[in-house]
Backbone as CSV, one residue per row, in Angstrom:
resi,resn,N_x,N_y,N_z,CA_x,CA_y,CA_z,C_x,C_y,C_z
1,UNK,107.877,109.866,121.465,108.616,108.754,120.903,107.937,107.426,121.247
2,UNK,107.129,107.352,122.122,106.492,105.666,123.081,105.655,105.693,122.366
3,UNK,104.905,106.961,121.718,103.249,106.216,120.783,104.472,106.125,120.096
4,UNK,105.112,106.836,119.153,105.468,105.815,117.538,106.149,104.759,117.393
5,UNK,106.429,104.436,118.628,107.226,102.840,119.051,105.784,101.940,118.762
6,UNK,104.692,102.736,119.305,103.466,101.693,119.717,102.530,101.663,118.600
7,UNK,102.278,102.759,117.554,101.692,102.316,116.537,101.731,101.108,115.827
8,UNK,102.686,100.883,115.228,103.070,99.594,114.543,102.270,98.551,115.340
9,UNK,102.519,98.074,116.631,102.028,97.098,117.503,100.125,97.448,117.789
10,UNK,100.418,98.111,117.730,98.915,98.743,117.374,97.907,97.773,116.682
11,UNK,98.454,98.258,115.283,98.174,98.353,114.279,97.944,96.561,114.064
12,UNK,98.890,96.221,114.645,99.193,94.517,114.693,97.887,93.767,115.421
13,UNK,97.807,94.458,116.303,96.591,93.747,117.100,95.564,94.116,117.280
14,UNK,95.346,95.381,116.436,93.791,95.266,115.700,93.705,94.408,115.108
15,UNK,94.051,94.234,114.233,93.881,93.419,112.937,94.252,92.064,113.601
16,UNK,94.719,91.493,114.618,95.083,90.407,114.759,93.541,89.303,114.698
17,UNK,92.779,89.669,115.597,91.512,88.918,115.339,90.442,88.801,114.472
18,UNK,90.758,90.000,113.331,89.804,89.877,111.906,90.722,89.246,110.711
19,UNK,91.842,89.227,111.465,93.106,88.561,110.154,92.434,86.583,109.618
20,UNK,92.497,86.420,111.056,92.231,84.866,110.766,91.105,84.446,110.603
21,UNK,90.168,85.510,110.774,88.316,85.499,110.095,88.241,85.660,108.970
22,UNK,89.160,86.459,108.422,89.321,87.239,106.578,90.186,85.515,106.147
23,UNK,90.625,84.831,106.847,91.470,84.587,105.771,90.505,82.977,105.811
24,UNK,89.830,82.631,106.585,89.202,81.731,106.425,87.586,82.275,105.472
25,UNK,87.393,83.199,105.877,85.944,83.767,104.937,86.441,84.073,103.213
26,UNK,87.448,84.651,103.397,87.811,85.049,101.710,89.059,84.122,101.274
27,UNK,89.545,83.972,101.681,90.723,82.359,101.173,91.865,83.373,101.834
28,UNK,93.145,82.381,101.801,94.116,83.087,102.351,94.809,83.737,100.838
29,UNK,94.356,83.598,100.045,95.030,83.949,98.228,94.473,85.544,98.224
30,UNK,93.298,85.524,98.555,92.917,87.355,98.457,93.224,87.739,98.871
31,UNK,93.111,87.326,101.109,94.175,88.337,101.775,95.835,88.446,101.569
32,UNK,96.217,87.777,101.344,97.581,88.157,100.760,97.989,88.990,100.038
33,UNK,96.690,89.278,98.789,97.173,90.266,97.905,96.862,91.447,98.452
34,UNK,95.680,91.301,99.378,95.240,92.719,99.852,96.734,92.684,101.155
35,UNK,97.266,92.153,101.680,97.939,92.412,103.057,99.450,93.029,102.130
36,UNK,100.121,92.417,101.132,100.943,92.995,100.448,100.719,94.282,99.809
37,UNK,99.335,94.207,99.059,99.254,95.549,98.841,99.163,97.235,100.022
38,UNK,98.568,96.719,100.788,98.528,97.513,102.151,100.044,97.659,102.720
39,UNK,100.401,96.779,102.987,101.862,96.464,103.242,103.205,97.747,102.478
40,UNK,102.813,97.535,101.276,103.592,98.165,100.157,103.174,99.717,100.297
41,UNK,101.890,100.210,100.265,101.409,101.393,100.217,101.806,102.037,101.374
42,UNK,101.091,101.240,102.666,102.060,102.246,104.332,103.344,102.300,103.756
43,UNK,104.562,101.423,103.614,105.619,101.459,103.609,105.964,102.736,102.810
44,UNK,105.171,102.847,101.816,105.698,104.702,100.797,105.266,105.655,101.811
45,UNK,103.756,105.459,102.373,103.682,106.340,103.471,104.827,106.480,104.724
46,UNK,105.511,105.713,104.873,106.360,105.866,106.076,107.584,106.349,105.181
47,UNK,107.803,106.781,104.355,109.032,107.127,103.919,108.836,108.389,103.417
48,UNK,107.769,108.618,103.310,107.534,110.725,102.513,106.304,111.162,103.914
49,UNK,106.337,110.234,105.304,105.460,111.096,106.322,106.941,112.136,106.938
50,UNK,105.980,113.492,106.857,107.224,114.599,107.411,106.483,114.670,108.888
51,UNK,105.425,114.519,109.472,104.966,115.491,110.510,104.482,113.718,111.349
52,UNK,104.504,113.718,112.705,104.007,112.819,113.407,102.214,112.357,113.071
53,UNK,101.796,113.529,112.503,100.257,112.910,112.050,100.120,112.067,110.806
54,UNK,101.072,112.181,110.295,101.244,111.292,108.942,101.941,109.750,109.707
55,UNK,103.206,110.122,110.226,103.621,109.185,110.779,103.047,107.592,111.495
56,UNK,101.917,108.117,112.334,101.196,107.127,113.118,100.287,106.485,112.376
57,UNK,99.327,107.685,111.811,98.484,106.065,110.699,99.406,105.594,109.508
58,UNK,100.639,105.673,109.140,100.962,105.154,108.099,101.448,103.619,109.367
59,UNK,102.083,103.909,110.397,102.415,103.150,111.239,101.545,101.676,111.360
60,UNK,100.514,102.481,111.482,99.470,101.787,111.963,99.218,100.602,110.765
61,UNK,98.112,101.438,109.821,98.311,100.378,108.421,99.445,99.445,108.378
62,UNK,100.878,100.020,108.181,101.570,98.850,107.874,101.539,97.643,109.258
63,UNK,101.492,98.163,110.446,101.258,96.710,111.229,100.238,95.872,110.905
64,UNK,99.141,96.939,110.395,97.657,95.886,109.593,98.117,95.079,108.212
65,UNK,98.650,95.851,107.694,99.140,95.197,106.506,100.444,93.928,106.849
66,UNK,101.090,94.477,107.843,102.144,93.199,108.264,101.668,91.904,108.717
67,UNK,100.179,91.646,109.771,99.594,90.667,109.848,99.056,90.475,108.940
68,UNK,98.139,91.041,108.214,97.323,90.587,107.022,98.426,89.759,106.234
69,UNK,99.506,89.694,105.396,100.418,89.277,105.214,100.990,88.152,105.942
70,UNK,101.247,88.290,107.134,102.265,87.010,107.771,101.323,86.214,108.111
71,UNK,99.665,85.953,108.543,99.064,85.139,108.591,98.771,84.601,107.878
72,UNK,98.147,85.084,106.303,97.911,84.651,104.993,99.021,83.914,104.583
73,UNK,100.038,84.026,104.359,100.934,83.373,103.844,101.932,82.282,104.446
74,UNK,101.845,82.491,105.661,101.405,81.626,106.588,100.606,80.100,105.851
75,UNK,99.398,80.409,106.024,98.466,79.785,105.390,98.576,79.114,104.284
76,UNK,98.910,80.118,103.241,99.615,79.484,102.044,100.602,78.537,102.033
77,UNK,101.474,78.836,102.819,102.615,77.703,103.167,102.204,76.323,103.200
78,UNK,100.979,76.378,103.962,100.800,75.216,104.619,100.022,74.167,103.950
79,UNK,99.463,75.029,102.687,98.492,74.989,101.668,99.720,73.921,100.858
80,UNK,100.872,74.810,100.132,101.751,73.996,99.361,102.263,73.132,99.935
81,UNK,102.925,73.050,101.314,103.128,71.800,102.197,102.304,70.988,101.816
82,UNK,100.994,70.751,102.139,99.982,69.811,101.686,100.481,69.312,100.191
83,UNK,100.760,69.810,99.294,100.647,69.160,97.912,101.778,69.157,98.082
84,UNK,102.877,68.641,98.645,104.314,67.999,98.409,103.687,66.440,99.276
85,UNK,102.613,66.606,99.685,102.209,64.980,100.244,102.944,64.779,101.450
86,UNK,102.688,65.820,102.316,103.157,66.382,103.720,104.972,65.990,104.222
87,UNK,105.388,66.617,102.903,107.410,66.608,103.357,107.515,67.761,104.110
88,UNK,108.044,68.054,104.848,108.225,69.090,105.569,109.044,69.869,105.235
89,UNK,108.272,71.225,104.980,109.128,72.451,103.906,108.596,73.287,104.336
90,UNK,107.863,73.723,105.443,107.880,74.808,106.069,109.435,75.696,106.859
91,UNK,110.119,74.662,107.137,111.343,75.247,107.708,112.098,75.909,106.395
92,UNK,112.275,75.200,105.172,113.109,75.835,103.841,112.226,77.086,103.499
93,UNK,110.888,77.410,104.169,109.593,79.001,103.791,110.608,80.127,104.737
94,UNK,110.726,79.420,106.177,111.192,80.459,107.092,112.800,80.578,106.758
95,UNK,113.532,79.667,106.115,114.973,80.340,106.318,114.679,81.098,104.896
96,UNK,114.243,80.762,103.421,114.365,82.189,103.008,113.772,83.261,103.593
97,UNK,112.678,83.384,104.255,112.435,84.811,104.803,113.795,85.250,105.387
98,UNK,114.276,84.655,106.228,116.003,85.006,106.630,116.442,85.509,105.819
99,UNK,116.976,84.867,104.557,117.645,85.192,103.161,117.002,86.750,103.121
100,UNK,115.734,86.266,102.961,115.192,87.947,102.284,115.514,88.902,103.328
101,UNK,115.582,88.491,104.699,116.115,89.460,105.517,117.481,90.241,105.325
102,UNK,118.513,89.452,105.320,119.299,89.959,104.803,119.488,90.439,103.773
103,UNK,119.068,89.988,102.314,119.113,90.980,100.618,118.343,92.110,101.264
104,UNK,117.664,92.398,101.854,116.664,93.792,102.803,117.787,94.793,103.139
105,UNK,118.484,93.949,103.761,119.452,94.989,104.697,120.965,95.359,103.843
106,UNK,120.944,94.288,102.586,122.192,95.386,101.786,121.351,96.037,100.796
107,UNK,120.332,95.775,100.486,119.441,96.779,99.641,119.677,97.791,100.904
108,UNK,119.413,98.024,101.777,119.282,99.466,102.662,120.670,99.570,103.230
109,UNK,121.694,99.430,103.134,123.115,99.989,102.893,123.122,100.480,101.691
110,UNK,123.124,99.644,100.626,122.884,100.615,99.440,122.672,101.347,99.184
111,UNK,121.139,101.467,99.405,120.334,102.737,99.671,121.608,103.855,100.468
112,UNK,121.308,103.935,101.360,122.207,104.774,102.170,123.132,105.171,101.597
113,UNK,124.342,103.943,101.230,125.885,104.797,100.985,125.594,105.524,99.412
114,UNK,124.495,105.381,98.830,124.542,106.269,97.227,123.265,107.632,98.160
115,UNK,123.329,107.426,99.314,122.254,108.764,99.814,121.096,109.025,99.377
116,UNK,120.012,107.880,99.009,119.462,107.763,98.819,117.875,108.104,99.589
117,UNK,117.133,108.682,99.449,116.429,109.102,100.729,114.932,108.085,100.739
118,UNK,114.518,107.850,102.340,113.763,106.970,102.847,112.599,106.448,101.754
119,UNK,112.352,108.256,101.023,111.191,108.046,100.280,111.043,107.327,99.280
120,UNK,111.991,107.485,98.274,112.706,106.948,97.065,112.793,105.701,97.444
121,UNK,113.774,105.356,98.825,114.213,103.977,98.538,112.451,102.967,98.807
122,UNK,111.481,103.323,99.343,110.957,102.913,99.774,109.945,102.910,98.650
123,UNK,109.628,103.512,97.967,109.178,103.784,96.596,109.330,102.834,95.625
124,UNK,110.985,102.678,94.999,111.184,101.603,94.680,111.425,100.082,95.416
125,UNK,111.084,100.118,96.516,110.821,98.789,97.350,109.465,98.582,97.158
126,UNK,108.374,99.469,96.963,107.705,99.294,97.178,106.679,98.483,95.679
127,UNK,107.484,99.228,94.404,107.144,98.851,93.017,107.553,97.411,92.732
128,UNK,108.793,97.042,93.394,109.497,95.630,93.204,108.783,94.569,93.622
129,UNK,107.859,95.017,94.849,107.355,94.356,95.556,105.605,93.690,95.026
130,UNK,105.367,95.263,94.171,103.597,94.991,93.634,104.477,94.518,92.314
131,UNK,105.958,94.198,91.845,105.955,93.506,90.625,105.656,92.360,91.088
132,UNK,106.303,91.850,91.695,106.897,90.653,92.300,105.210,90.090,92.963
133,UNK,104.257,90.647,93.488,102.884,90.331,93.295,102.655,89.828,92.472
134,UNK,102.644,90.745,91.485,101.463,90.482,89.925,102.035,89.350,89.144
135,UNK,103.697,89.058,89.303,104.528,87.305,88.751,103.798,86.315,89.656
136,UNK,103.762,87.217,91.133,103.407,85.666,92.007,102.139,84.897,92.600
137,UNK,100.935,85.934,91.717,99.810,85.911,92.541,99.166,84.814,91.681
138,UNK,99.307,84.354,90.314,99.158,83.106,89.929,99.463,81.699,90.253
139,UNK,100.370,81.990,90.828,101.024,80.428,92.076,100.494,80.745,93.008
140,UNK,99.663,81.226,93.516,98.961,81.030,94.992,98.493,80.046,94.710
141,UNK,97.786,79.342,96.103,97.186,78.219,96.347,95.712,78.792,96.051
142,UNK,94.893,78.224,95.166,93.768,78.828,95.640,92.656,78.232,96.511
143,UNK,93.049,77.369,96.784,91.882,76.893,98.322,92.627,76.635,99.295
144,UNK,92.012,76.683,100.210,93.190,76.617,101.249,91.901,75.195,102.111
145,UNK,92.480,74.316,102.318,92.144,73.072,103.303,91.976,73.303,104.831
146,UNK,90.906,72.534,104.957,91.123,72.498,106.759,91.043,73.639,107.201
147,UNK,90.324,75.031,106.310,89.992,75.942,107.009,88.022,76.322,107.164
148,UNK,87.381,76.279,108.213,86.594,76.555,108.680,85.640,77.550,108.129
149,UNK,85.295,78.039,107.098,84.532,79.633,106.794,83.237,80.716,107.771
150,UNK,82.766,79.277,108.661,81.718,80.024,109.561,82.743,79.446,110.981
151,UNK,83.545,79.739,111.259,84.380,80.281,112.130,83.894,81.313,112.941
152,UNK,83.511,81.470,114.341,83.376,83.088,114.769,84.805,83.834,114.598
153,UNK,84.492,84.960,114.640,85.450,85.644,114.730,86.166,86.084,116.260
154,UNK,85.733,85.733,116.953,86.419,85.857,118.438,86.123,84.447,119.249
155,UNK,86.792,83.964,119.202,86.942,82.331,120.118,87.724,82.374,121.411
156,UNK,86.911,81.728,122.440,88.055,81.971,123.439,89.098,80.727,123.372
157,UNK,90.289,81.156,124.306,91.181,80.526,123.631,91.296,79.188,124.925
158,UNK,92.333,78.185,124.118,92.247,76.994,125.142,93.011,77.061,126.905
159,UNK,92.895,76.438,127.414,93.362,77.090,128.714,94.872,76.731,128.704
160,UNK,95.672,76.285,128.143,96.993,75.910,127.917,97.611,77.392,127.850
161,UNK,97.754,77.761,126.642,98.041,78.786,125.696,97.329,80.094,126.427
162,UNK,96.188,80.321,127.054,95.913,81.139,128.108,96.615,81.388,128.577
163,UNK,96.857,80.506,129.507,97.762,80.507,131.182,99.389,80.728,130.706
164,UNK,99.858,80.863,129.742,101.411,80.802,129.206,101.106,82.328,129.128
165,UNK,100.297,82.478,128.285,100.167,83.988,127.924,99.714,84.924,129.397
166,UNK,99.056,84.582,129.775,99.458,85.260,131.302,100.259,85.314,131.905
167,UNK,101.224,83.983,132.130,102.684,83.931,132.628,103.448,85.017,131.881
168,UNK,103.615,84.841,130.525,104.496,85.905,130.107,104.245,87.454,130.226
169,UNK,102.733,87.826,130.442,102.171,88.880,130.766,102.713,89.488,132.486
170,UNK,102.361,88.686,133.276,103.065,89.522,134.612,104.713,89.110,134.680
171,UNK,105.647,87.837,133.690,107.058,88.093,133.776,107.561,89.455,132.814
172,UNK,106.463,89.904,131.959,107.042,91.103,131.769,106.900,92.878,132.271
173,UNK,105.926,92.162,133.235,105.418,93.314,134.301,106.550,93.480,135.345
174,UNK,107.060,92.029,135.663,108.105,92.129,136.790,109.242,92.606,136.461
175,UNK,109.221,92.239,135.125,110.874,92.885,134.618,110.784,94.054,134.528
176,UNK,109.632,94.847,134.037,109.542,95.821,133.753,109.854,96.841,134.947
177,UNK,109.280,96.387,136.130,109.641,96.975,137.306,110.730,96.631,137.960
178,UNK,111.417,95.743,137.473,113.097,95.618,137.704,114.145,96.454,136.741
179,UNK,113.499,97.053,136.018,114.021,97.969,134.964,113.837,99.170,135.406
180,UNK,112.837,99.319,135.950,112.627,100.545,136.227,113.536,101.110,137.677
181,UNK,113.920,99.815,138.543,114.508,99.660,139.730,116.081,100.239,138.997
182,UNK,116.483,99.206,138.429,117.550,99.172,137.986,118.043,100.814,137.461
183,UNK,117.153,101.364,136.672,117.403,102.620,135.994,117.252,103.768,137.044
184,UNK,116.507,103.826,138.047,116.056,104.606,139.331,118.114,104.760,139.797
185,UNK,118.222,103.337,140.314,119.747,103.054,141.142,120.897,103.952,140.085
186,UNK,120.801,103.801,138.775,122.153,104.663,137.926,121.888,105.714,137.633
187,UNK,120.422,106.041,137.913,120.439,107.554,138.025,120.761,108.353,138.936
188,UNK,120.489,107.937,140.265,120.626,108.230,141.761,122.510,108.060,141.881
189,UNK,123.169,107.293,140.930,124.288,106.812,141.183,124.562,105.823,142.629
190,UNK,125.333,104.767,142.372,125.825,103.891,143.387,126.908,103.795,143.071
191,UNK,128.195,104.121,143.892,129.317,103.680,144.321,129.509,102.026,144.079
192,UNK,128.798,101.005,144.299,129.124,99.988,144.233,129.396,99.814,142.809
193,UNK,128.473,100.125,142.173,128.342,99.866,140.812,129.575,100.406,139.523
């Protein structure tokens, strides 16, 4: 059960450091279509995988396909921000993703209460989604500003944003071993407790 928790995350941070090389070398308008399309395809794979070997690389892809996606468009955002003559409308990008979060989750009640199975529903999520491409891939931005093309692809990072990311790295080592404390004590049982 801990690898197929961990594929997905996997999958995320491979791709995390060729995401923002692809999207400055090929525009953020191609990777998008390629990160949706990837995106869309794992997702059918995760809904007709029967056996754990299917399971993990479909896993995997879609975390590749989930960054490829949230960085690119990302990007894009910031692209159309620019041509509103810098009003700030990145916050109205992230609350519909909210919106879409939720139409997500009564589409998948739906799904469910007509018994609908993973594969199917995910099937047609997945067609709505390469429609909803092929309407939207003409409104992309197609240049994207202020991005770099001979960029390396591995930069080290500034020492700010380092040192945070280490902080949060051993506060979740400590918790982790306060969890593990914690779960040791209710297994053993305590009276106090």
């Amino acid at each position: 059960m801990g690898l197929v928790l961990l594929a997905l995350p996997i999958g995320q941070l491979l791709s995390l450091p060729v995401t923002g090389w692809l999207v400055a070398k090929e525009g953020s308008r191609k990777v998008v279509l390629w990160g949706v399309g990837l995106y869309a395809t794992a997702l059918v794979g995760l809904g007709w995988a029967s056996s754990l070997y299917q399971l993990l690389p479909c896993l995997v892809l879609f975390g590749v396909g989930g960054n490829l996606t949230n960085i690119s468009v990302n990007t894009q955002a910031v692209g159309v921000e620019r041509l509103y003559k810098h009003k700030p409308i990145m916050a109205s990008f992230h609350g519909l993703w909210s919106l879409a979060g939720f139409a997500a989750a009564a589409v998948g009640s739906f799904m469910i209460g007509h018994a609908i199975t993973p594969g199917w529903h995910f099937v047609l999520i997945a067609l709505f989604i390469m429609a909803g491409l092929a309407v939207s891939a003409g409104y992309t931005v197609r240049e994207d500003t202020g991005v770099d093309p001979d960029q390396p692809i591995f930069v080290k990072p500034d020492k700010e944003p380092a040192g945070f990311g280490r902080h949060c790295l051993l506060r979740a080592y400590l918790r982790r071993g306060h969890v593990r404390l914690e779960r040791g004590v209710f297994q053993k049982g305590n009276p106090s407790r």
